[in-house]
Structure formats: C-alpha cells, structure tokens
KEDO-131364 format. One record per residue (C-alpha): x, y, z; residue number from 0. Coordinates in steps of 0.05 Angstrom, whole numbers, plus 5000, padded with zeros to 4 digits. Layout:
N
+------+------+------+-----+
:   c1 :   c2 :   c3 : num :
+------+------+------+-----+
:    X :    Y :    Z : NUM :
...
+------+------+------+-----+
% end
This chain:
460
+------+------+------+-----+
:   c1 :   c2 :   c3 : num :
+------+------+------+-----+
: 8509 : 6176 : 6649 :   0 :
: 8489 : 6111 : 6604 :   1 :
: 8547 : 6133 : 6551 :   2 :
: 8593 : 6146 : 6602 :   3 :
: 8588 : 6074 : 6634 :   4 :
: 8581 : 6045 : 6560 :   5 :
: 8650 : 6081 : 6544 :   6 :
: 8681 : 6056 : 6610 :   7 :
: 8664 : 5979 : 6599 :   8 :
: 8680 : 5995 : 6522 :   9 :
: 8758 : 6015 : 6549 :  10 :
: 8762 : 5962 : 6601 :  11 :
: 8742 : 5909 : 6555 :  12 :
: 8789 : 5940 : 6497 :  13 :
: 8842 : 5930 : 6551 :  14 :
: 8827 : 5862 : 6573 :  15 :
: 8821 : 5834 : 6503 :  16 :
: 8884 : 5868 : 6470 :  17 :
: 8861 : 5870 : 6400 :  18 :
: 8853 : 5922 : 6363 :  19 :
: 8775 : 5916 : 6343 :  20 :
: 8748 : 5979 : 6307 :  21 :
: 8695 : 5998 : 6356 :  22 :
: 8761 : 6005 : 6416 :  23 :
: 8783 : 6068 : 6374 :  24 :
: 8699 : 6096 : 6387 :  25 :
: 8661 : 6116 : 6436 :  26 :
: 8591 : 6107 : 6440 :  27 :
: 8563 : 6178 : 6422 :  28 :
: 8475 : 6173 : 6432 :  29 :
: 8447 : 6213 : 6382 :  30 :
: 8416 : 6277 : 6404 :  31 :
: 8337 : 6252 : 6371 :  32 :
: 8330 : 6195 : 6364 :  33 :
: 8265 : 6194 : 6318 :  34 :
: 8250 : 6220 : 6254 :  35 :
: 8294 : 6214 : 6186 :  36 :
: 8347 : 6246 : 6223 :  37 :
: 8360 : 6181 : 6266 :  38 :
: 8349 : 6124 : 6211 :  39 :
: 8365 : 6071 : 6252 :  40 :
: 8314 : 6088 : 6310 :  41 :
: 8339 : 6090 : 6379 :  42 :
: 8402 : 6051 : 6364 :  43 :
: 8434 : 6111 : 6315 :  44 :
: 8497 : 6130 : 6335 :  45 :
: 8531 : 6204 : 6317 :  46 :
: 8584 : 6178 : 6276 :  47 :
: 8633 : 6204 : 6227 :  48 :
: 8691 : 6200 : 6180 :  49 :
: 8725 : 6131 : 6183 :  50 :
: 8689 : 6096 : 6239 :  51 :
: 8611 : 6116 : 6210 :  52 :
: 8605 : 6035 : 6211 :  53 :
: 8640 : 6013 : 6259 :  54 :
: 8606 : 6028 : 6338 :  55 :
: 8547 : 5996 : 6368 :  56 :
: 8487 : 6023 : 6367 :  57 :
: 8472 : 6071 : 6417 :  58 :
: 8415 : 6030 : 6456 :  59 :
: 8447 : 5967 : 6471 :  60 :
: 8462 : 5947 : 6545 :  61 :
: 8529 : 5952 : 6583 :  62 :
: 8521 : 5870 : 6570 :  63 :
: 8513 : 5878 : 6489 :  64 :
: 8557 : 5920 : 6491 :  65 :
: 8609 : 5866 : 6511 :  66 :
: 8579 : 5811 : 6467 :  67 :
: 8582 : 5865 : 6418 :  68 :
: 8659 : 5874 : 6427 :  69 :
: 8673 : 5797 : 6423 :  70 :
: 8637 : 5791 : 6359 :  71 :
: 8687 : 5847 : 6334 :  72 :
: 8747 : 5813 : 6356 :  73 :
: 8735 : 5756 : 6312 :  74 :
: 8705 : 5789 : 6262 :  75 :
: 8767 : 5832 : 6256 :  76 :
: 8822 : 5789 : 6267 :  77 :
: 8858 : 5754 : 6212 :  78 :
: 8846 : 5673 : 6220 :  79 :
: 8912 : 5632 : 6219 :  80 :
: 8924 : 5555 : 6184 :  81 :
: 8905 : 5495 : 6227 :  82 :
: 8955 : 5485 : 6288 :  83 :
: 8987 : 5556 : 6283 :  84 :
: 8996 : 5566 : 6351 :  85 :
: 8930 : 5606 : 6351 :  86 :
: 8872 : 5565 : 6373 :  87 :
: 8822 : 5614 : 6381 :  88 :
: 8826 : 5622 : 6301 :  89 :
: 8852 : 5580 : 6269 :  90 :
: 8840 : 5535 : 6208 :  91 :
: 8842 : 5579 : 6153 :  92 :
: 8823 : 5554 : 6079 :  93 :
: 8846 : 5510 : 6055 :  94 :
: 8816 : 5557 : 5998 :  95 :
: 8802 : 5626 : 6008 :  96 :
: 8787 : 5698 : 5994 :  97 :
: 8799 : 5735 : 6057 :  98 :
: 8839 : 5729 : 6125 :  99 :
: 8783 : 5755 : 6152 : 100 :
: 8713 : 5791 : 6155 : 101 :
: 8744 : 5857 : 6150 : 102 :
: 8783 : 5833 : 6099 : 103 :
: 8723 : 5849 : 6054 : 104 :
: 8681 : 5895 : 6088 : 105 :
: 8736 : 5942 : 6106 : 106 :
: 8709 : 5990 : 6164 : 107 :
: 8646 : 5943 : 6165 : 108 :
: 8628 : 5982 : 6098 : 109 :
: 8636 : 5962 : 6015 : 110 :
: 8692 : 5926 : 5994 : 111 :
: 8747 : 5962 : 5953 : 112 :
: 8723 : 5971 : 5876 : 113 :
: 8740 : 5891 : 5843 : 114 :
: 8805 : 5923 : 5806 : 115 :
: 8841 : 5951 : 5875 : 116 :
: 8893 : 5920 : 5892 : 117 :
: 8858 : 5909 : 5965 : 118 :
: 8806 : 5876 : 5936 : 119 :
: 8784 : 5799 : 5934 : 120 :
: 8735 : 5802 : 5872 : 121 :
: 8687 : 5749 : 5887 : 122 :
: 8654 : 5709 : 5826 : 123 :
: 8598 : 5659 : 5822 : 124 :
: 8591 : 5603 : 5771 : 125 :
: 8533 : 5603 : 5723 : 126 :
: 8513 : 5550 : 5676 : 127 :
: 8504 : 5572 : 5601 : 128 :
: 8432 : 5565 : 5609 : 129 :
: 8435 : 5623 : 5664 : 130 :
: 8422 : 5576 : 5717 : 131 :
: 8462 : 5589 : 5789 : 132 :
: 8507 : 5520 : 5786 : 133 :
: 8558 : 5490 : 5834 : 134 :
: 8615 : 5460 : 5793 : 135 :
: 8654 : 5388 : 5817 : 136 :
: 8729 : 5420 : 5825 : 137 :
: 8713 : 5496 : 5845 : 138 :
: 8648 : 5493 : 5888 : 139 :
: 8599 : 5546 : 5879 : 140 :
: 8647 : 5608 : 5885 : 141 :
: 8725 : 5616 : 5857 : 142 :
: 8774 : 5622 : 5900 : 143 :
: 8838 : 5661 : 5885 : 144 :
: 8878 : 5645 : 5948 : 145 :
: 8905 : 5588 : 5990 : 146 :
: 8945 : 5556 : 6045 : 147 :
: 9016 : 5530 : 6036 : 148 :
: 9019 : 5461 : 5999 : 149 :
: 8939 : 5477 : 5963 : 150 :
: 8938 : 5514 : 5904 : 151 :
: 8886 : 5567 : 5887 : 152 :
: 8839 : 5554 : 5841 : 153 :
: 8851 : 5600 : 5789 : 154 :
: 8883 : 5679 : 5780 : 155 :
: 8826 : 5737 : 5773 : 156 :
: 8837 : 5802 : 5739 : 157 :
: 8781 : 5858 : 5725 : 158 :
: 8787 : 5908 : 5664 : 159 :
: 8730 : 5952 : 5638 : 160 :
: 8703 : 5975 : 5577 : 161 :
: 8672 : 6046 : 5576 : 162 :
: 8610 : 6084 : 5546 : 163 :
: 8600 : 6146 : 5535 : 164 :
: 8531 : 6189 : 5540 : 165 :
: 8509 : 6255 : 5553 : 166 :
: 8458 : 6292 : 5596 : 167 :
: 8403 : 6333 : 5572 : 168 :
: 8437 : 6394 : 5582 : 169 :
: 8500 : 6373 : 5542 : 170 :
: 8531 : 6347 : 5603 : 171 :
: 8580 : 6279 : 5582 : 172 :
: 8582 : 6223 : 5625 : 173 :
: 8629 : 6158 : 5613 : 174 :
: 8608 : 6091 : 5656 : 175 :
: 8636 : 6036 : 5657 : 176 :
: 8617 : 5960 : 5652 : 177 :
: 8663 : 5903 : 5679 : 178 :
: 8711 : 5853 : 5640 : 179 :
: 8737 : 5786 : 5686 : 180 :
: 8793 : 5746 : 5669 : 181 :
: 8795 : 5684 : 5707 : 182 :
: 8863 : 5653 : 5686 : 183 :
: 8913 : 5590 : 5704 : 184 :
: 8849 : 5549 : 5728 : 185 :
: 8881 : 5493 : 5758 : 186 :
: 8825 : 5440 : 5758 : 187 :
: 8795 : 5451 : 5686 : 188 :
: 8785 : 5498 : 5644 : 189 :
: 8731 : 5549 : 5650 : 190 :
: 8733 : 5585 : 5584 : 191 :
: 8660 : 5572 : 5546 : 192 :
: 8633 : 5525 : 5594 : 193 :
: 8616 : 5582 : 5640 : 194 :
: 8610 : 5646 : 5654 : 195 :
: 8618 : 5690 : 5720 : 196 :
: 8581 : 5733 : 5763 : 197 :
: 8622 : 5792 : 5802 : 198 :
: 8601 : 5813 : 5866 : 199 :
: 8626 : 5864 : 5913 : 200 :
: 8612 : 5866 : 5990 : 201 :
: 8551 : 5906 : 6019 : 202 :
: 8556 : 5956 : 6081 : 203 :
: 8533 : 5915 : 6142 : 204 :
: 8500 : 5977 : 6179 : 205 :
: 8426 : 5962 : 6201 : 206 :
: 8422 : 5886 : 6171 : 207 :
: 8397 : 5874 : 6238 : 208 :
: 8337 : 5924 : 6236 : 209 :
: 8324 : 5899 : 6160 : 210 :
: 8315 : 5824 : 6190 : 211 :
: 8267 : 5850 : 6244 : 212 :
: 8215 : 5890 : 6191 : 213 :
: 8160 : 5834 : 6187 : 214 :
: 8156 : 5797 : 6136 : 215 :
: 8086 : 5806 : 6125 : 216 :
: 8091 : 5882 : 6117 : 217 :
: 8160 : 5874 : 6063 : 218 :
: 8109 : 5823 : 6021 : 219 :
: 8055 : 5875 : 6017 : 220 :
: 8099 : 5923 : 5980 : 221 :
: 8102 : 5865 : 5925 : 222 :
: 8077 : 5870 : 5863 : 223 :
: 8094 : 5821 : 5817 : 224 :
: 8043 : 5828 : 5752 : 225 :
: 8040 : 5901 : 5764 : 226 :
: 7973 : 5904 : 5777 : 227 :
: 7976 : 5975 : 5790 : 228 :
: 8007 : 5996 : 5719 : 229 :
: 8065 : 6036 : 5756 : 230 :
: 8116 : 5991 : 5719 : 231 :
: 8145 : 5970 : 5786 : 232 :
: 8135 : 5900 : 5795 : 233 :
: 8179 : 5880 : 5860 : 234 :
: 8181 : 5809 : 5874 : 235 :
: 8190 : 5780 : 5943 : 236 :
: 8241 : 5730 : 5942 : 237 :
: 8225 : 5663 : 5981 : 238 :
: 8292 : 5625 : 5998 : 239 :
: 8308 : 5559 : 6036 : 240 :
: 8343 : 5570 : 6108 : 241 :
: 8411 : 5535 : 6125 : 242 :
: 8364 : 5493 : 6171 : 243 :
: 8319 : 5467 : 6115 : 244 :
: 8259 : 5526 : 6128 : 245 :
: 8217 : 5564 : 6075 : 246 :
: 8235 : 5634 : 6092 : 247 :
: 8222 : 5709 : 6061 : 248 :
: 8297 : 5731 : 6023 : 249 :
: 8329 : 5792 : 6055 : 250 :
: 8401 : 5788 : 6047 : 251 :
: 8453 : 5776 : 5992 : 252 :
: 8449 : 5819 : 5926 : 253 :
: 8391 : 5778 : 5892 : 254 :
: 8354 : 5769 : 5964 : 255 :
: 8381 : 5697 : 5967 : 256 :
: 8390 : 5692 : 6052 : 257 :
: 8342 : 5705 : 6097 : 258 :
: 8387 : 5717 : 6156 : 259 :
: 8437 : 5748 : 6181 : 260 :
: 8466 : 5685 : 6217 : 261 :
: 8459 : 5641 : 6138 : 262 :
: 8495 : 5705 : 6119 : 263 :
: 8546 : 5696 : 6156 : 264 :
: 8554 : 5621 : 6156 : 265 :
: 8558 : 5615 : 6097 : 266 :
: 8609 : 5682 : 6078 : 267 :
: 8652 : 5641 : 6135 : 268 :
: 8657 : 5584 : 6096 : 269 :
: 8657 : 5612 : 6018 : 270 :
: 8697 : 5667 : 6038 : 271 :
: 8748 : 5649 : 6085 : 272 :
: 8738 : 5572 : 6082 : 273 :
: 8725 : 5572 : 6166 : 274 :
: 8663 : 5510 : 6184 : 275 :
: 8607 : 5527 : 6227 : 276 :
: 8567 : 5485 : 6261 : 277 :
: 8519 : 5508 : 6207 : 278 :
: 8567 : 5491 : 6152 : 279 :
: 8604 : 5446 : 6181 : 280 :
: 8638 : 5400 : 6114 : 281 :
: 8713 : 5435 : 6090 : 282 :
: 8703 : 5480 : 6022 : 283 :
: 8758 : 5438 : 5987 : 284 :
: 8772 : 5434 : 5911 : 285 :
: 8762 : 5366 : 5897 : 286 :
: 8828 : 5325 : 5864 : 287 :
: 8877 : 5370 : 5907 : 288 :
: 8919 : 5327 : 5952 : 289 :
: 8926 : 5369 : 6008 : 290 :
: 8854 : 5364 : 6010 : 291 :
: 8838 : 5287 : 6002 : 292 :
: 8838 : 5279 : 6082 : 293 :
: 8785 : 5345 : 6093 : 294 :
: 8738 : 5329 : 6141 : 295 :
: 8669 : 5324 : 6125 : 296 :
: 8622 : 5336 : 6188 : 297 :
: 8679 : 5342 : 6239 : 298 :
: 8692 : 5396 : 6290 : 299 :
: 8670 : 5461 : 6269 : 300 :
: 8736 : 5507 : 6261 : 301 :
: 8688 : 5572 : 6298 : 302 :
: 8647 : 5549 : 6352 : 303 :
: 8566 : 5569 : 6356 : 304 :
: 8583 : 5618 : 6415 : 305 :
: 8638 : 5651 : 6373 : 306 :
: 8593 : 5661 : 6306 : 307 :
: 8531 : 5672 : 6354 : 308 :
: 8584 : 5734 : 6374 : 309 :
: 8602 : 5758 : 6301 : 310 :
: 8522 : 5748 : 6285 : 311 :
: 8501 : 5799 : 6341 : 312 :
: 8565 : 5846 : 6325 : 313 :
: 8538 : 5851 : 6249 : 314 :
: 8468 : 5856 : 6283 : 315 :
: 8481 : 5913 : 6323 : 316 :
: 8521 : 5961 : 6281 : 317 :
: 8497 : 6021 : 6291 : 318 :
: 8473 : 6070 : 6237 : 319 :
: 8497 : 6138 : 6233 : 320 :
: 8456 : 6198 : 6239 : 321 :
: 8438 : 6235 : 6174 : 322 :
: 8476 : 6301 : 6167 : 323 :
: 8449 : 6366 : 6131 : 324 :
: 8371 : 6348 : 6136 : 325 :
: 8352 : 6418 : 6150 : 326 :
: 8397 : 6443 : 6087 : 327 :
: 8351 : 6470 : 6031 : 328 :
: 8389 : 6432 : 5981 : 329 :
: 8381 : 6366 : 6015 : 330 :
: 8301 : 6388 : 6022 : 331 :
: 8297 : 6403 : 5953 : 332 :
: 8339 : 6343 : 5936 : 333 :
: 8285 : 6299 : 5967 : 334 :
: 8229 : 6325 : 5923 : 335 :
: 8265 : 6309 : 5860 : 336 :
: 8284 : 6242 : 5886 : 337 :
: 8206 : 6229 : 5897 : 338 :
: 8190 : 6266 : 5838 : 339 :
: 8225 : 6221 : 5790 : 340 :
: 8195 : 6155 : 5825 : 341 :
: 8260 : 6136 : 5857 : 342 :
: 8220 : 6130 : 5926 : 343 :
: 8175 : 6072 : 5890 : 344 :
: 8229 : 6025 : 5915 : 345 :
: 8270 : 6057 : 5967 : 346 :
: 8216 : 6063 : 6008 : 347 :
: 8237 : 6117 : 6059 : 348 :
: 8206 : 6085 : 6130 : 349 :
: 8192 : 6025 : 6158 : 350 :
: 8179 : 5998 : 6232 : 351 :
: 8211 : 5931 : 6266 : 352 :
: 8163 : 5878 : 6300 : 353 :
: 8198 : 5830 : 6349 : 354 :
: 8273 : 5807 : 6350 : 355 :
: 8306 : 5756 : 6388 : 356 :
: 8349 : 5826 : 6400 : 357 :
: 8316 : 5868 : 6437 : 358 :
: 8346 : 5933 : 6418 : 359 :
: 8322 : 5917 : 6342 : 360 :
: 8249 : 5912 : 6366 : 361 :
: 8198 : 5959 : 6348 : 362 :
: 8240 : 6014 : 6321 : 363 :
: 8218 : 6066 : 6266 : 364 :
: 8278 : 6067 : 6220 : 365 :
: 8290 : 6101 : 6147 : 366 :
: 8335 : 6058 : 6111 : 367 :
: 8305 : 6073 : 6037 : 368 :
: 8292 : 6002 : 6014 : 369 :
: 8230 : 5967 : 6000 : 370 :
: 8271 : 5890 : 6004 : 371 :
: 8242 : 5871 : 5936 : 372 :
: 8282 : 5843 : 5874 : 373 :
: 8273 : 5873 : 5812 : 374 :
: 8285 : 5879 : 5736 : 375 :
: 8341 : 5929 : 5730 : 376 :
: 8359 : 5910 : 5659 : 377 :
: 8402 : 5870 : 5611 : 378 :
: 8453 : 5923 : 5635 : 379 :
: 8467 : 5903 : 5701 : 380 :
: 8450 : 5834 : 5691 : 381 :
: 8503 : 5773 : 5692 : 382 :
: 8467 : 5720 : 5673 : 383 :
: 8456 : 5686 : 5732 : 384 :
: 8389 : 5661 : 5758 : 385 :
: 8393 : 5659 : 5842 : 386 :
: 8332 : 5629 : 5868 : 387 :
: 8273 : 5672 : 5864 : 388 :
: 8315 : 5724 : 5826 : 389 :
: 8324 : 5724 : 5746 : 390 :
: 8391 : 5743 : 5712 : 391 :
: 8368 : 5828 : 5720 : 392 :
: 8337 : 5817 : 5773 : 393 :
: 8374 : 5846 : 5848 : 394 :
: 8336 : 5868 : 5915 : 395 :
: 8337 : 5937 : 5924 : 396 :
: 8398 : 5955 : 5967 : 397 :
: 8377 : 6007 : 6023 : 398 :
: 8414 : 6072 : 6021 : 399 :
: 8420 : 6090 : 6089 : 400 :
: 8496 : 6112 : 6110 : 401 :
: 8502 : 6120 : 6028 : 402 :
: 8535 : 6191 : 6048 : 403 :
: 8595 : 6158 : 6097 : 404 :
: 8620 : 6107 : 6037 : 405 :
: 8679 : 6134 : 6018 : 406 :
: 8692 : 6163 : 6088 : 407 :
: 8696 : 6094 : 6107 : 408 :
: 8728 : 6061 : 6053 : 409 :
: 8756 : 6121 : 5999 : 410 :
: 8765 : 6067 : 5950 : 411 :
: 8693 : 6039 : 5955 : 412 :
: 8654 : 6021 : 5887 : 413 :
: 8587 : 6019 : 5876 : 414 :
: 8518 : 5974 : 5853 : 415 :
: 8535 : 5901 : 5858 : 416 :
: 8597 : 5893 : 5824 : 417 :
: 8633 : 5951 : 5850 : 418 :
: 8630 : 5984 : 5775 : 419 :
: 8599 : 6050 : 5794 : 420 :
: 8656 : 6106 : 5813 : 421 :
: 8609 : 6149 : 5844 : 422 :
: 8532 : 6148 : 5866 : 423 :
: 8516 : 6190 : 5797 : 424 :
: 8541 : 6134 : 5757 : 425 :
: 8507 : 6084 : 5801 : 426 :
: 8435 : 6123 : 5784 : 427 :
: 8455 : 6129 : 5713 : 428 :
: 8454 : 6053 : 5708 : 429 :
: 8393 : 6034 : 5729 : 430 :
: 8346 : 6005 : 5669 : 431 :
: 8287 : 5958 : 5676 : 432 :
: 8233 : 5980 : 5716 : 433 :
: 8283 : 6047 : 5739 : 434 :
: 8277 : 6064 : 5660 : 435 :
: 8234 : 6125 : 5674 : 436 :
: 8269 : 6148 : 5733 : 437 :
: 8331 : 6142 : 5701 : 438 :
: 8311 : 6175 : 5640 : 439 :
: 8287 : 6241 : 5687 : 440 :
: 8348 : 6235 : 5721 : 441 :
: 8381 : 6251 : 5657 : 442 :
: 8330 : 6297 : 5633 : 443 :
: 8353 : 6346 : 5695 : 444 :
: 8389 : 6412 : 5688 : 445 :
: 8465 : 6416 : 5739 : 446 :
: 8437 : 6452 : 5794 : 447 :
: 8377 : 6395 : 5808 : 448 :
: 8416 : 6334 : 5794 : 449 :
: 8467 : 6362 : 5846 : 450 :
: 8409 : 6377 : 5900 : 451 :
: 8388 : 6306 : 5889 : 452 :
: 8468 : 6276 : 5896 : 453 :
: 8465 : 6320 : 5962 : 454 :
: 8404 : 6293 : 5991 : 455 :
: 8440 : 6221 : 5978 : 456 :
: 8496 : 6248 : 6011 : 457 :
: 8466 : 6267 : 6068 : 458 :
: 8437 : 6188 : 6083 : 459 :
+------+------+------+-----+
% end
C-alpha cells in the first residue's frame, strides 16, 4: 500500500511539473529484504534495473521526500539557460562551462561517458610543476572547454591513449591503456611546460548520502597510516576544510577532498556549469575576458538555497539497487577469491549509519565495499597532483556498490578516475601501490577464477 501511494504522488507530481525528470519514467519498487548484502543500501534499496538502476528514490522515503526528492531532479536534470533567457527558474549559465547540466555529466545519475566520447566533458585540474594542487590567474582551478555567446572558452581538450601490453599467468594477453590530454588554442596563456593536468571523470552518485552518514569516528579507525600492522595497507583519513570554514573528515571527490554532499555540489555547480550558490556565490570568470569584466562578485546567487537544498537531498536519496545473483555459486565463490587476494582490506564490505539530518539515511546497515580511505595506488595511476591530505598516487577508495548496473546505465561508461579502464578487469589490473599483491594474485589466477571474481563484481 506505501508503494502504491508513493507511485500515485510520483505520477501526479510528474504531471504537475511537466519535465521529464528520470525518476517520472520509475516507480518506486521496495525491495523484497531489505537487510543483508542483498539490500546494500539498507532499507532505502530499491529493485532496480537496466537504464534507470540510479535513477529512483530510495524505497523508504516519505510520500513528502518523495516530492522534495522529485524537485531536486527537476533541476538537477534540466539544462540551465544564459542570464535573461526567458527561463528564470534556471537561468544564468557560464559564463564558462562544462555542462548544461548535472546530468550532463552523470548521465542516468551514474559515470560520465569515457573522456574520449564524444558525450563527454573531460574535466582537468591544474597542477603546479612541483605537484602542488594550484589555481591559475586566467583559468581558475579547473579548464573549461565551453562558453556562452560573446565569452570564449578557455581552451580545446582532446584525449588519446597510449597502450601496454601484458599477459596473465596462464598466457592470457591483456592491453590497458593510459591517457594522453591535449589542451590546445588556450586563449589566456599558454599552458605548455608551465603545467600539467589532472583528468577526472564523474563518479556514480548512488548511496553518497549513506557514505556521509557512517560516523566519522568509525571511517578513522580503519586508518592506518604507518602501517603499524605490517599488512602494507596504510589508508589515510583525509581531513579537509568545509565551504563554511570547518575542519571536517574527507568523503567525497576522487582524492577525499569534500566532506559533503552539499560542498559537492556547490562547488560542481559552480566549476562545472558556472551556476553561484549562496555557498559559492562570486562568478567563475576567466579573468581579462570582456564579457566578463562586469561579473558580479557576491551578488544574487543564480540557484537559490531551497533549490540546491532540493538537488542536495535528490543526490542524497538515490536509491541503491539490490544486488542480483547472490545465491549463484559463481558469485559465492567469486567472493572468496576477492577476500582471498586482500581486495576486501579496503573495500570493506559493511558498515552502519549513525544520525542524519535525513532521516531515512539514519542507522542503516549498508554494504557499499569501501573503507573511505586514500591510498597509494602507484606512480601508475598517479597525475601528479597533490589535493589536500592526498599525495599525487594517492585516491580514496571508491565503493563498488551498483558496480554491476554501469554500463546498463551509461553503455559508454569508463572506469577508475579518469575514465581509462574499458572494463572492471582492466580497472583491477591497474591497481599498484599498496593493491601490488592483490593485483599480482589477480594475475596469478587461472580463466575460470578470475571470471567467478568479475561475476561477483557484477553482481554489486
């Protein structure tokens, strides 16, 4: 009876509003059991599947949330228009950009396209030679590839690879391959030498608001940064300064940078879209352009705190999907070789929420295969850029739950942080640092087991 009055509201709201918001194509499905690793995200998993897996509310939230929910997806979803376009609800667009919108990057609320799609908005940070994160006088701390009429971007971005080849134990070849950038036409100085770039690609938002609910206490006993126990995991809990000034424990962003989802998305408004906040309230303009000499600094906010307190709940409350296959011998015997070759030492399985400001987020036992630590992952995924607490190889461990629905949600999805990784094989096949060992029994396995193991991934 709860779904059915959840589904009613959902299609009377989807009605009123006249958008089309991804969760107005769902209904809200409770899952069956709603404990145990067959419902990672507690009593808010939702039975979800093919393109949609990210996209509906989780299954617990009130008739109320529900419709908070909904407005949060509206302007999460819909494209933002120039200043005075007719559309005041959004607009005021750029002046510099990367996206129209939210789900502009994190198409289906999942990974962004691989950087060398043509759907994709490759997103680079600025490093200093020394390795040092930097924020540079004409481009700001992030480029940006796209602008309004009478602004020009800042410069043109192109990806290209260069491939390696190896082999497994068994004979087995493997190629993987390791990102190029080409920044290009940079129209307020010249980048070449003076700096070099750091690629990221956008994370699934699924369960970031049951991640910011695990105490912080309980994620900093998992740390171990001398390795006092001689397992050669060291994970280091990143401490991070709040958009309001606060010491805070890093949760979110690929080095553990943020600590919340409401930073997170303050700041992706502004970097990303070039939209001011209330918390970010000063324009994103590339200093010397014209169009941009009369920015205001301080003024009123282009999204309103009641509209990002909406897209802050929406990202919130995503539900997770319900694992599929857990009673499938392959996926049993998959887990055993995951343990067995330590990859459980940092995606640590289960965790339980303490209080949220949301209440469905609150004391929840939840499996999202994370431990929220950064660590060394080695010179070969590292780009040179120091973030805070995190070092050039250093990135948090990203949780895998809903790894399984990636490509159902986005079939042109990449992998790890940059999008390089084709396929979730490659992505394990690239781990070095302190996921040497794992990675090196990873490789050491015959078909048949490495398979079990991709199908207990695939069943997250």
């Amino acid at each position: 009876m709860a779904a059915n009055r959840v589904n009613l509201i959902l299609t009377l709201l989807c009605t009123v509003l006249a958008v089309a918001v991804s969760a107005c194509t769902l209904s809200v499905t409770p899952n069956p059991s709603r404990s145990g690793p067959g419902a990672p995200g507690g009593d808010g998993t939702v039975k979800a599947r093919g393109v949609g897996a990210f996209s509906q509310p989780a299954a617990n939230l009130t008739e109320r949330q529900v419709a908070r929910f909904l407005i949060g997806d509206q302007f999460f979803t819909k494209p933002w228009s120039v200043a005075s376009s007719g559309q005041p609800d959004q607009d005021g667009l750029g002046p510099t950009f990367l996206a129209t919108s939210c789900a502009g990057c994190h198409l289906g609320d999942g990974r962004s396209s691989a950087p060398d799609h043509p759907d994709a908005a490759p997103i680079i940070r600025f490093i200093t030679p020394d390795g040092t994160a930097t924020t540079l006088d004409a481009y700001g701390v992030q480029l940006q590839s796209k602008a309004i009429d009478g602004v020009e971007p800042e410069a043109d971005i192109r990806v290209t690879w260069t491939e390696t080849e190896g082999r497994y134990r068994d004979g087995t070849s493997y190629t993987l391959r390791s990102p190029i950038i080409d920044v290009s036409n940079e129209r307020f100085g010249s980048l070449t030498g003076a700096h070099a770039s750091g690629l990221r690609s956008a994370p699934a938002l699924i369960g970031v608001g049951l991640l910011e609910a695990i105490p912080a206490d309980d994620i900093r006993s998992h740390a171990d940064p001398d390795d006092l126990d001689g397992d050669g995991i060291s994970g280091v809990a990143s401490v991070v300064e709040t958009l309001s000034g606060e010491p805070a424990l890093g949760r979110f962003g690929l080095k553990a940078n943020i600590a919340t989802v409401a930073d997170q998305t303050a700041l992706a408004y502004l970097l990303d879209l070039g939209i001011t906040s209330p918390m970010m309230p000063d324009e994103n303009c590339p200093i010397g352009q014209v169009a941009c000499s009369e920015a205001p600094t301080g003024g009123n906010p282009e999204i309103s705190s009641d509209r990002i307190g909406a897209v802050v709940f929406y990202a919130q409350t995503l539900g997770v999907p319900a694992r599929v296959g857990l009673d499938d011998a392959s996926v049993i015997r998959g887990q055993a070789i995951f343990e067995s070759i330590g990859c459980d030492a940092c995606h640590i399985e289960r965790w339980k929420t303490g209080d949220h400001e949301v209440d469905a987020l609150a004391n929840q036992t939840i499996y999202p295969f994370t431990d929220m630590l950064l660590h060394d992952m080695g010179e070969g995924l590292g780009d040179g850029r120091t973030d805070g607490t995190a070092g050039p190889t250093e990135w948090r461990t990203p949780p895998l739950w809903g790894l399984g629905f990636t490509r159902a949600v986005n079939p042109n999805a990449g992998f790890l942080h940059d999008g390089r990784a084709r396929s979730i094989e490659e992505a394990i096949l690239w781990h070095g640092g302190e996921a040497t060992a794992s990675a090196a029994q990873f490789i050491k396995l015959d078909a048949d087991d490495r398979e079990r193991l991709l199908h207990f991934l695939k069943s997250l």
